[in-house]
C-alpha positions as CSV (number, residue, x, y, z in Angstrom):
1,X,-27.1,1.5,-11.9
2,X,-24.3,-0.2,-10.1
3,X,-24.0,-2.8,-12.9
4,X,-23.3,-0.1,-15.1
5,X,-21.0,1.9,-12.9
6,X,-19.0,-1.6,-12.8
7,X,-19.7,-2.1,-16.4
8,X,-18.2,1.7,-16.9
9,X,-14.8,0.4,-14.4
10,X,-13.8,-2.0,-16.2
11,X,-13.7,0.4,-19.4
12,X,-12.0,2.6,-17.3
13,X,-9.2,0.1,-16.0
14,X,-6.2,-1.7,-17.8
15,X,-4.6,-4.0,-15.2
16,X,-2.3,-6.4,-14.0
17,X,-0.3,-6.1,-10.5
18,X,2.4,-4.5,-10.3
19,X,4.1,-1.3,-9.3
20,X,4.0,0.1,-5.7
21,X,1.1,1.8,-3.8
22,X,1.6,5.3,-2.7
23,X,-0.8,8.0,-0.8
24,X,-1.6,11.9,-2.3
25,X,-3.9,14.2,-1.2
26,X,-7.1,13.8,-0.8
27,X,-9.0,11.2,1.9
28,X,-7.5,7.7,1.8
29,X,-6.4,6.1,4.7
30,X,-3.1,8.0,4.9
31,X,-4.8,11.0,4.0
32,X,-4.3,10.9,0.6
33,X,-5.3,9.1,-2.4
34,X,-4.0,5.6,-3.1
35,X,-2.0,5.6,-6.5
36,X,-0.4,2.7,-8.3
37,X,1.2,2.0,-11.4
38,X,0.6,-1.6,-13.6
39,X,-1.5,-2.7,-16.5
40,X,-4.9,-1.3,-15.3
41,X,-3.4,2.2,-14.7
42,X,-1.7,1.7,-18.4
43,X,-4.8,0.7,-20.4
44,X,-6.8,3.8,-18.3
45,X,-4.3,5.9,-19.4
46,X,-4.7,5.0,-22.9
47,X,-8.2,4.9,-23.3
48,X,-9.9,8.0,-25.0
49,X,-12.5,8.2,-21.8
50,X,-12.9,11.7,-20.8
51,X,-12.7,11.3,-17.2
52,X,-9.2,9.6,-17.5
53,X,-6.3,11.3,-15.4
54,X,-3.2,10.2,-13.6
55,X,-4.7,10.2,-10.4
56,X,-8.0,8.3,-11.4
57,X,-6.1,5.3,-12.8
58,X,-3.7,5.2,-10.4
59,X,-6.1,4.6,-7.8
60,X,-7.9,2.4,-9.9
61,X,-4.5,0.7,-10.1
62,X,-4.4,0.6,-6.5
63,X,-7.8,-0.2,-5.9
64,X,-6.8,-3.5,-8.2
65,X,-4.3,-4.2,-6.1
66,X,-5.9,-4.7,-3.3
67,X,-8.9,-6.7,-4.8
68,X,-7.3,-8.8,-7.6
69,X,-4.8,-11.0,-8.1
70,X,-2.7,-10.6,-11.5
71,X,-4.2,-12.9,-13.4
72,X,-7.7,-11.3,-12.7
73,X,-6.0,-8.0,-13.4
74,X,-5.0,-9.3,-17.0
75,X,-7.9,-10.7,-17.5
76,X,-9.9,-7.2,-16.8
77,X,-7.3,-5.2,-19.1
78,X,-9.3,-6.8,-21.7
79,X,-12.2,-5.0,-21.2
80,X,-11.0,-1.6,-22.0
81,X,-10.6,-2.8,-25.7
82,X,-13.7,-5.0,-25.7
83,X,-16.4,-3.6,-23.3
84,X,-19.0,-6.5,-24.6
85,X,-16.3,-8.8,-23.1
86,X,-17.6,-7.6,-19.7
87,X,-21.0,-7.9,-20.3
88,X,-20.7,-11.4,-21.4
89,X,-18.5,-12.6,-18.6
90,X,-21.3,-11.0,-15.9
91,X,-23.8,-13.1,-17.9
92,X,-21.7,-16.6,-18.0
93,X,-23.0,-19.2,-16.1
94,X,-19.3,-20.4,-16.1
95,X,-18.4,-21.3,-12.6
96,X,-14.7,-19.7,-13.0
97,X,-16.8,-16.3,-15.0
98,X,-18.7,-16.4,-11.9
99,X,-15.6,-16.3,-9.7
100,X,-14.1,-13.8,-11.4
101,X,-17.0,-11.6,-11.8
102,X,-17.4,-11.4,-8.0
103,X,-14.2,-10.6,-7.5
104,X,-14.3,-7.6,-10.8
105,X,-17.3,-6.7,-8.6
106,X,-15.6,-5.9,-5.6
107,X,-12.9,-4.7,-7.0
108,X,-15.5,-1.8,-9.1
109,X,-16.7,-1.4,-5.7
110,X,-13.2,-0.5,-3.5
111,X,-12.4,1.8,-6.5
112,X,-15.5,3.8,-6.3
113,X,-14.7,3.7,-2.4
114,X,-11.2,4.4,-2.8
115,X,-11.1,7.0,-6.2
116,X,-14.6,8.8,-5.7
């Protein structure tokens, strides 16, 4: 289940640094939601998933942020357009697939923290 809540992140996502972080309502640390603007928050907002909203990618954004550096971001924009991308990086034995995948993997996880 938590593979395919990842899994369902990274079709959520579009990323790539960038773009400040900035707090509304709801629980984050400040008291409000984190929110961010950059390639992840771009390729959420243009993918036909029903749950997409401003708010939801921009904390995803955020949530990137925090985790990923911007190559890792680019490299997980990919999956919106390509969701068998994802699956096939998680199953690389690939030492750098590996790397990134545990890092994609806490990333999924601080967003679900972060934007739940």
């Amino acid at each position: 289940m938590r593979q395919a809540i990842i899994l369902g992140l990274a079709m959520l996502l579009a990323g790539c640094g960038g773009g400040g972080d900035r707090y509304r309502g709801g629980s984050g640390p400040s008291g409000g939601v984190p929110m961010a603007s950059g390639p992840l928050n771009q390729a959420c907002l243009a993918s036909d998933r029903k749950a997409r909203s401003r708010a939801l990618c921009g904390c995803i954004q955020a949530a990137a942020n925090q985790t990923l550096n911007g190559a890792q971001q680019r490299r997980a924009v990919v999956f919106y357009n390509n969701p068998q991308l994802a699956q096939d990086v998680r199953q690389s034995d690939s030492t750098i697939d590996e790397r990134f995948w545990a890092a994609y993997r806490a990333y999924g996880e601080r967003a679900e923290r972060l934007c739940s």
